[in-house]
py3Dmol code that shows the C-alpha trace and the ligand (Angstrom):
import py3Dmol

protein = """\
ATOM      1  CA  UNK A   1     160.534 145.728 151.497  1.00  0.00           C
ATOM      2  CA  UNK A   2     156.784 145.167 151.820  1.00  0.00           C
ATOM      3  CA  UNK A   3     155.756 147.417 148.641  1.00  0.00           C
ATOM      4  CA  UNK A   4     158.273 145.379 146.445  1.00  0.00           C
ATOM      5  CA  UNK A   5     157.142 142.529 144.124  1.00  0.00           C
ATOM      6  CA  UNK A   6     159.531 140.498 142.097  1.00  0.00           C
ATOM      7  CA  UNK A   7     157.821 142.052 138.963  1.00  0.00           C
ATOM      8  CA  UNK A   8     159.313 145.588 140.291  1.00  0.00           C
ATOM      9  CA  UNK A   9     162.408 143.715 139.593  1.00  0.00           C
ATOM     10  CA  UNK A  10     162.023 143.100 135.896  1.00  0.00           C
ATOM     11  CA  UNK A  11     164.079 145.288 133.357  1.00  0.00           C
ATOM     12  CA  UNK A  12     165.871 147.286 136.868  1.00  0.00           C
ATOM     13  CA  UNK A  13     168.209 144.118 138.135  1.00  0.00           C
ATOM     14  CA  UNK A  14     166.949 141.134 136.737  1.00  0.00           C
ATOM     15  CA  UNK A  15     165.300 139.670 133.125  1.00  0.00           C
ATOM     16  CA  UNK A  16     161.984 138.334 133.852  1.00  0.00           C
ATOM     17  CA  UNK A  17     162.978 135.189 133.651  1.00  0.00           C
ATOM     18  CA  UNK A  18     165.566 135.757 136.353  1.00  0.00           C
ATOM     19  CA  UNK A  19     163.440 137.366 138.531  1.00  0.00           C
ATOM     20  CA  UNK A  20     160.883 134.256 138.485  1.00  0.00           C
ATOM     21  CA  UNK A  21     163.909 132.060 139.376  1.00  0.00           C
ATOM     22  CA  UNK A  22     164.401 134.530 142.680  1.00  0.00           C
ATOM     23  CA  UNK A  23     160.722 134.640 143.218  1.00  0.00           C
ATOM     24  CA  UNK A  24     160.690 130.611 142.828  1.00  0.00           C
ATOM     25  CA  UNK A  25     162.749 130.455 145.754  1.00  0.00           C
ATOM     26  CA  UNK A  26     159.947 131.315 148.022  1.00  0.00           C
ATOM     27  CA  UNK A  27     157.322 129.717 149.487  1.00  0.00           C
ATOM     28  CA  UNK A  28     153.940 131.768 149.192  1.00  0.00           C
ATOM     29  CA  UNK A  29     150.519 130.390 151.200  1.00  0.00           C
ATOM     30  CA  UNK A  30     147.616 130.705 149.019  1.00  0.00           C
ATOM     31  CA  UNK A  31     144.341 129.030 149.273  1.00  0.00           C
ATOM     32  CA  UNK A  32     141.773 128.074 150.168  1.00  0.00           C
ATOM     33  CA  UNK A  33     142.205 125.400 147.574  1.00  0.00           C
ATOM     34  CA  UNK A  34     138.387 123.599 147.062  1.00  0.00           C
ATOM     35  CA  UNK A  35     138.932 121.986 150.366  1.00  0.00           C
ATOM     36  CA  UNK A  36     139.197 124.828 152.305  1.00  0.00           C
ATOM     37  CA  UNK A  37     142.773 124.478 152.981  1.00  0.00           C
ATOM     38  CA  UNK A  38     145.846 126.806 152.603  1.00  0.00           C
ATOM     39  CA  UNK A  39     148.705 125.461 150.910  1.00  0.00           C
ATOM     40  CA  UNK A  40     152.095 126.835 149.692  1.00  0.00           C
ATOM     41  CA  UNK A  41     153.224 127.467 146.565  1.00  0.00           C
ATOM     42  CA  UNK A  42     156.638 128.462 144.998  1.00  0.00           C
ATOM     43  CA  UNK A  43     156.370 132.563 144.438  1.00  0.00           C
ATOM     44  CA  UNK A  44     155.140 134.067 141.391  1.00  0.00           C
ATOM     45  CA  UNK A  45     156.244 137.509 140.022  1.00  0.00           C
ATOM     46  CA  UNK A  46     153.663 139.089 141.641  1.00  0.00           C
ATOM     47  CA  UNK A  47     154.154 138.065 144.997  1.00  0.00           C
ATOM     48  CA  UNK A  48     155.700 140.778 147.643  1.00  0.00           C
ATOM     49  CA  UNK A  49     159.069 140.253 149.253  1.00  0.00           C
ATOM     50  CA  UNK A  50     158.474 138.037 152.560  1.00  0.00           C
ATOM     51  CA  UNK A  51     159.121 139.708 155.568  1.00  0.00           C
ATOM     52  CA  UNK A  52     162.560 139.197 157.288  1.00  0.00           C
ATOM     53  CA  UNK A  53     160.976 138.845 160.667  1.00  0.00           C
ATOM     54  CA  UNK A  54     157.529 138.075 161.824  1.00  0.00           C
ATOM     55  CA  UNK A  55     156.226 140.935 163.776  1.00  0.00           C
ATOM     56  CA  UNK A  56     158.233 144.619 165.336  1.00  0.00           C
ATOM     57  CA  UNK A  57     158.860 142.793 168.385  1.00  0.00           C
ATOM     58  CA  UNK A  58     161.153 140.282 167.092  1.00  0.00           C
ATOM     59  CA  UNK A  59     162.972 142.829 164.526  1.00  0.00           C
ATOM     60  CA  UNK A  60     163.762 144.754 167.178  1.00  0.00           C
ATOM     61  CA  UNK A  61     164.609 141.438 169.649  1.00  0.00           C
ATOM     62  CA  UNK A  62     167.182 140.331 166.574  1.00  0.00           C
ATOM     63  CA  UNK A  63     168.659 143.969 165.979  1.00  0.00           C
ATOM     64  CA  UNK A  64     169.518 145.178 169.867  1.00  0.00           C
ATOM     65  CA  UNK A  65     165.834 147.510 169.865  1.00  0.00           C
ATOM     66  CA  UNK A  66     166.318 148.957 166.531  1.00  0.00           C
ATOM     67  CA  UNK A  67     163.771 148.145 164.047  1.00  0.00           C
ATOM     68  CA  UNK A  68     165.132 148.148 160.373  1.00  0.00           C
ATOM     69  CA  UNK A  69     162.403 150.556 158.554  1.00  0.00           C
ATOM     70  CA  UNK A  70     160.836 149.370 155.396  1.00  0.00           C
ATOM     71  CA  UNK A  71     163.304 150.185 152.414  1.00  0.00           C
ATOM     72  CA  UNK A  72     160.559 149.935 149.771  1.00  0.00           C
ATOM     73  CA  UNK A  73     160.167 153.398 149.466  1.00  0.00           C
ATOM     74  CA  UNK A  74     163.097 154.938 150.816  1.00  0.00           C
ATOM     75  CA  UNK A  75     164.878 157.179 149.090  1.00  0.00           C
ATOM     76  CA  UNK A  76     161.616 158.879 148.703  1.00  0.00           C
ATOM     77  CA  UNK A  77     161.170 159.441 152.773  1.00  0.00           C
ATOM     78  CA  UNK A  78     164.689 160.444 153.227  1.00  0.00           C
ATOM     79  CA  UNK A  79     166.022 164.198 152.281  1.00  0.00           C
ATOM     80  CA  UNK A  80     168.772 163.722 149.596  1.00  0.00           C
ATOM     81  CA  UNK A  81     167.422 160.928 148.008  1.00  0.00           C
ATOM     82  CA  UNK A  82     169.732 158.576 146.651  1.00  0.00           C
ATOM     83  CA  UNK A  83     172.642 160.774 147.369  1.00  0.00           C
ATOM     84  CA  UNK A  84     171.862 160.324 150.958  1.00  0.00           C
ATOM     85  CA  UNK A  85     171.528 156.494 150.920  1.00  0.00           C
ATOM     86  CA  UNK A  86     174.904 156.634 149.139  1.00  0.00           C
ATOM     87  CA  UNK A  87     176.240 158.348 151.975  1.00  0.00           C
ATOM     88  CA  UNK A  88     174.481 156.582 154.901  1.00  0.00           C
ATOM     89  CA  UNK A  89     175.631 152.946 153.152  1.00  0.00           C
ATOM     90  CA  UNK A  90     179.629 154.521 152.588  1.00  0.00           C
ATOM     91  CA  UNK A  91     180.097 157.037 155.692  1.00  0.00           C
ATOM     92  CA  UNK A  92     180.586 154.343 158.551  1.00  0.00           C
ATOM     93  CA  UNK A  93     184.044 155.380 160.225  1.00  0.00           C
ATOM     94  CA  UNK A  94     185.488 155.440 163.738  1.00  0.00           C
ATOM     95  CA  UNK A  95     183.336 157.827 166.403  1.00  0.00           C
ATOM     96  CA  UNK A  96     185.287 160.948 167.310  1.00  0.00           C
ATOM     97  CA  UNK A  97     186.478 161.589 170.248  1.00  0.00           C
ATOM     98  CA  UNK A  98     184.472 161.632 173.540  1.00  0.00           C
ATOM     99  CA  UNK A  99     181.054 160.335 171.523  1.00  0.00           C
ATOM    100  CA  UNK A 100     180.115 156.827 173.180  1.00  0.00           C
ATOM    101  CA  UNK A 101     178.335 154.218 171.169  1.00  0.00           C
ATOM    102  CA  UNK A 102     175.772 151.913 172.996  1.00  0.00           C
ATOM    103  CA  UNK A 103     175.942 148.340 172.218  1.00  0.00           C
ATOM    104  CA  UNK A 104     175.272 147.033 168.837  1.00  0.00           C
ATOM    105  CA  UNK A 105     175.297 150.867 167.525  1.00  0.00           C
ATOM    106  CA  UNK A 106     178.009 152.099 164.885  1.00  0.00           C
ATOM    107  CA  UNK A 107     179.089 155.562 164.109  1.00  0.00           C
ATOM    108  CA  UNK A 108     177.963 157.139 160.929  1.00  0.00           C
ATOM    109  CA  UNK A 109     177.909 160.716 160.746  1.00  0.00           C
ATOM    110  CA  UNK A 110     174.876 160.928 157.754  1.00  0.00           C
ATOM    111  CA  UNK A 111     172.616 159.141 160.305  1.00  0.00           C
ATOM    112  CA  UNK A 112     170.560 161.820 162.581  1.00  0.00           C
ATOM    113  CA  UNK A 113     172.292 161.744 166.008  1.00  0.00           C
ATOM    114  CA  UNK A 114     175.249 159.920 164.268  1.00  0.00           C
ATOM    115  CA  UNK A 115     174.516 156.016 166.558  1.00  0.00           C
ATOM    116  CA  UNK A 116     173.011 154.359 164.120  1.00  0.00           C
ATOM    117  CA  UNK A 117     171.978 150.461 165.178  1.00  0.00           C
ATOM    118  CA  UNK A 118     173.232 148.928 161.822  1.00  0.00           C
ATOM    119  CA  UNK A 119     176.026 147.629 160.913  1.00  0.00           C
ATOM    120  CA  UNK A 120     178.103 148.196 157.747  1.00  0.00           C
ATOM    121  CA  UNK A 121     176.011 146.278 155.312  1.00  0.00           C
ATOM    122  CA  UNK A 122     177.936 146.615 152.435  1.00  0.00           C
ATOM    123  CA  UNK A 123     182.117 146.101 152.211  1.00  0.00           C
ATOM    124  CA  UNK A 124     184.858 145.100 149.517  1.00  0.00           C
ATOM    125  CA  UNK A 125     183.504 141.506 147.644  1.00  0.00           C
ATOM    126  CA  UNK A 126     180.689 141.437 149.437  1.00  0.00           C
ATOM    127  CA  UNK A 127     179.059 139.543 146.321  1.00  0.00           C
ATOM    128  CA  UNK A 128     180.927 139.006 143.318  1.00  0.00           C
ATOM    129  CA  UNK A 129     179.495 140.606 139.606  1.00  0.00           C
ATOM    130  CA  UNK A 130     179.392 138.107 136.491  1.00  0.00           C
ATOM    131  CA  UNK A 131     181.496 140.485 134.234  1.00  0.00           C
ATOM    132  CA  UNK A 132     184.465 140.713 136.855  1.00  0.00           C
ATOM    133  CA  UNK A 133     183.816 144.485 137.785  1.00  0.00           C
ATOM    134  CA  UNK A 134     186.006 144.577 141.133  1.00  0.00           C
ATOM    135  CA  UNK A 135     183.315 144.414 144.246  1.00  0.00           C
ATOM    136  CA  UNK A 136     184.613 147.626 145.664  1.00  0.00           C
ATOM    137  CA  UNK A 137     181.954 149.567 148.676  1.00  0.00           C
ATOM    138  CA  UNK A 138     181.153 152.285 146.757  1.00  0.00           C
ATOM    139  CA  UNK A 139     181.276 150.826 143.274  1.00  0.00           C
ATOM    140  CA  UNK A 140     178.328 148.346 145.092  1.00  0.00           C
ATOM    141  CA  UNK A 141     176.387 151.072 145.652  1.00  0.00           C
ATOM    142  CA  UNK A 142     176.870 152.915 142.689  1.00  0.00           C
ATOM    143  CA  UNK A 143     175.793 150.727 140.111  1.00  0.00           C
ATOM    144  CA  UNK A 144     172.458 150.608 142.141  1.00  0.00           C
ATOM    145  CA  UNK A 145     172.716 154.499 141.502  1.00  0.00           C
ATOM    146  CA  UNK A 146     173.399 154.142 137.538  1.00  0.00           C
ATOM    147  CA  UNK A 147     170.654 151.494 137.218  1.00  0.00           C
ATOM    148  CA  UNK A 148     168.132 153.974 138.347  1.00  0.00           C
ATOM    149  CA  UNK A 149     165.250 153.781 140.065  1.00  0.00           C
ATOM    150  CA  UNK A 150     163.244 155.057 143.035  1.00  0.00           C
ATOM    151  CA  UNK A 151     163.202 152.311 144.262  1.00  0.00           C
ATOM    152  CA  UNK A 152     166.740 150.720 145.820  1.00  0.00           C
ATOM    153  CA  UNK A 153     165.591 147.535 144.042  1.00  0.00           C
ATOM    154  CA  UNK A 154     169.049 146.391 143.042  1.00  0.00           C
ATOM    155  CA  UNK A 155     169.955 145.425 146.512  1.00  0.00           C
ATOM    156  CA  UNK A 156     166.829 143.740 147.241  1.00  0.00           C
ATOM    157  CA  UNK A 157     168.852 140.413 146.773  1.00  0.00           C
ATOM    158  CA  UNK A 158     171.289 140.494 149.382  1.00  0.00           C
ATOM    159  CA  UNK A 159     168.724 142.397 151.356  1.00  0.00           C
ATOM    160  CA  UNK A 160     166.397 138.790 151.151  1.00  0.00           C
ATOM    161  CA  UNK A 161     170.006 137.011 151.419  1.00  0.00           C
ATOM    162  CA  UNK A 162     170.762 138.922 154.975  1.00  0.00           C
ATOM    163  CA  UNK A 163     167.395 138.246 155.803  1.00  0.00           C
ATOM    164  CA  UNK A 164     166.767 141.925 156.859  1.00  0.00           C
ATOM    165  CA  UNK A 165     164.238 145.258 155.947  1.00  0.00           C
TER     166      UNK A 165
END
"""
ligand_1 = """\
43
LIG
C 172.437 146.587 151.521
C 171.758 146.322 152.579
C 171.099 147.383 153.426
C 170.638 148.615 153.101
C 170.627 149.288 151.737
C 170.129 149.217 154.301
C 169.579 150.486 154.373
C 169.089 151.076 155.517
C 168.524 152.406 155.604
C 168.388 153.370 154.438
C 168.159 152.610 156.874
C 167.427 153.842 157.425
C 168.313 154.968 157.807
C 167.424 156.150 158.168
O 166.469 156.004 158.950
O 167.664 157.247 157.642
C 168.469 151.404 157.622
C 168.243 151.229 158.979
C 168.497 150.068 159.669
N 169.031 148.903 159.169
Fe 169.661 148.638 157.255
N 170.244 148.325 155.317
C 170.842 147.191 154.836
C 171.157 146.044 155.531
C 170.900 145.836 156.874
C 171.240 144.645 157.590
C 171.943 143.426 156.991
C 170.793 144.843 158.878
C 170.852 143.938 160.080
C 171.490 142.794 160.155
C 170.195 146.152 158.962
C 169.623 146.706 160.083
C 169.134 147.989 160.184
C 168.627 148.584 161.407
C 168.532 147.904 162.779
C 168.231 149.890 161.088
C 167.650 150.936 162.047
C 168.806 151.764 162.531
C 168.467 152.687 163.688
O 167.314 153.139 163.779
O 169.375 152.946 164.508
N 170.283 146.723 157.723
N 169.035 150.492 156.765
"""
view = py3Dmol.view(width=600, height=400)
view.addModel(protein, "pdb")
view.setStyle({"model": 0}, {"cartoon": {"style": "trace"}})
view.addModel(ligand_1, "xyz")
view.setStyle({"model": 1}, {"stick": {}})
view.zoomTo()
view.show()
C-alpha cells in the first residue's frame, strides 16, 4: 500500500481523529533535526503506510516466491474492478480434479492460471464490527464495497495487522 496515507483514510473507514490514533502507532524517521541526525517520530496523517517487508527479496523469501503486489491502486489495474476483488477474496475452494497445487499455492479459480500463492485472507470473525453485524466472508468484503472507494482502503487495517501488501 505505498500510495496510501492515513489521510486517504479519513471520512472512507475512519474519523480523522481515528485515523491519527492508527497513524500514531507508527514510527516514522524524519530529520535531519539541527544536529544532523534522523530521529523517529510517531506517524502523522500524512505519512504513507510502512512497508510490510523491506525489499522484493524478502517478500518473496516470507511468501514461498510470490511477491504480494501493491494494493494501493488495485482495483484500478485489475479488469472487473471491485467485482473482481470480491471474487478473488470469496472464490478460494478445493482444486478440481487432476490440477496440482505447488507448495504454499491455493486454488482460486478468479486468479489467472487458478494457483494463486495466497492464502484465504479473509474468513468468518476474522475481526469483530462495533455494532455486532455478524463477521461473515463475504459480508467482510462487502461493506468495503458499500463504503466506496477506488481505493480498497477499508481493509488497509488488517492489511498493516497481517503485516502484508
Ligand atoms: C484482506 C487482506 C488481503 C487482500 C485484500 C489481498 C488482496 C490481494 C490481491 C488483490 C492480490 C492480487 C491478485 C492479482 O494479481 O490479480 C493479492 C496477491 C497476493 N497476496 Fe494478498 N491480500 C490480502 C492479504 C494477504 C496476506 C495476509 C498475504 C500473506 C500472508 C497475502 C499474500 C499475497 C501474495 C503472496 C500474493 C501474490 C499471489 C501470486 O502472485 O500468486 N495477501 N492479494
Amino acid at each position: 500500500m505505498r500510495f496510501t496515507a492515513y489521510r486517504h483514510m479519513v471520512n472512507v473507514c475512519f474519523t480523522e481523529k481515528e485515523a491519527k490514533a492508527e497513524a500514531e502507532e507508527i514510527l516514522v524517521e524524519d530529520g535531519p533535526n539541527e544536529d544532523g541526525m534522523m530521529y523517529q517520530r510517531p506517524g502523522k496523517l500524512a505519512d504513507y503506510f510502512p512497508k510490510p517487508f523491506a525489499n522484493d527479496a524478502a517478500a518473496a523469501a516470507a511468501n514461498n516466491g510470490a511477491i504480494p503486489p501493491d494494493l494501493s491502486y488495485m482495483v484500478l489495474a485489475r479488469h472487473g474492478g471491485e467485482d473482481y476483488l470480491y471474487h478473488l477474496l470469496n472464490g478460494y475452494c478445493d482444486p478440481p480434479a487432476g490440477v496440482e497445487l505447488g507448495e504454499g499455492q491455493h486454488f482460486n479459480p478468479y486468479f489467472p492460471g487458478g494457483a494463486i500463492g495466497m492464502a484465504p485472507p479473509i474468513y468468518n470473525e476474522i475481526i469483530e464490527y462495533d455494532d455486532g453485524t455478524p463477521a461473515t466472508q463475504s459480508q467482510v468484503r462487502e461493506r468495503k464495497k458499500t463504503r466506496g472507494s477506488n481505493r480498497i482502503d477499508t481493509l488497509s487495517k488488517y492489511l498493516r495487522g497481517a503485516g502484508i501488501h
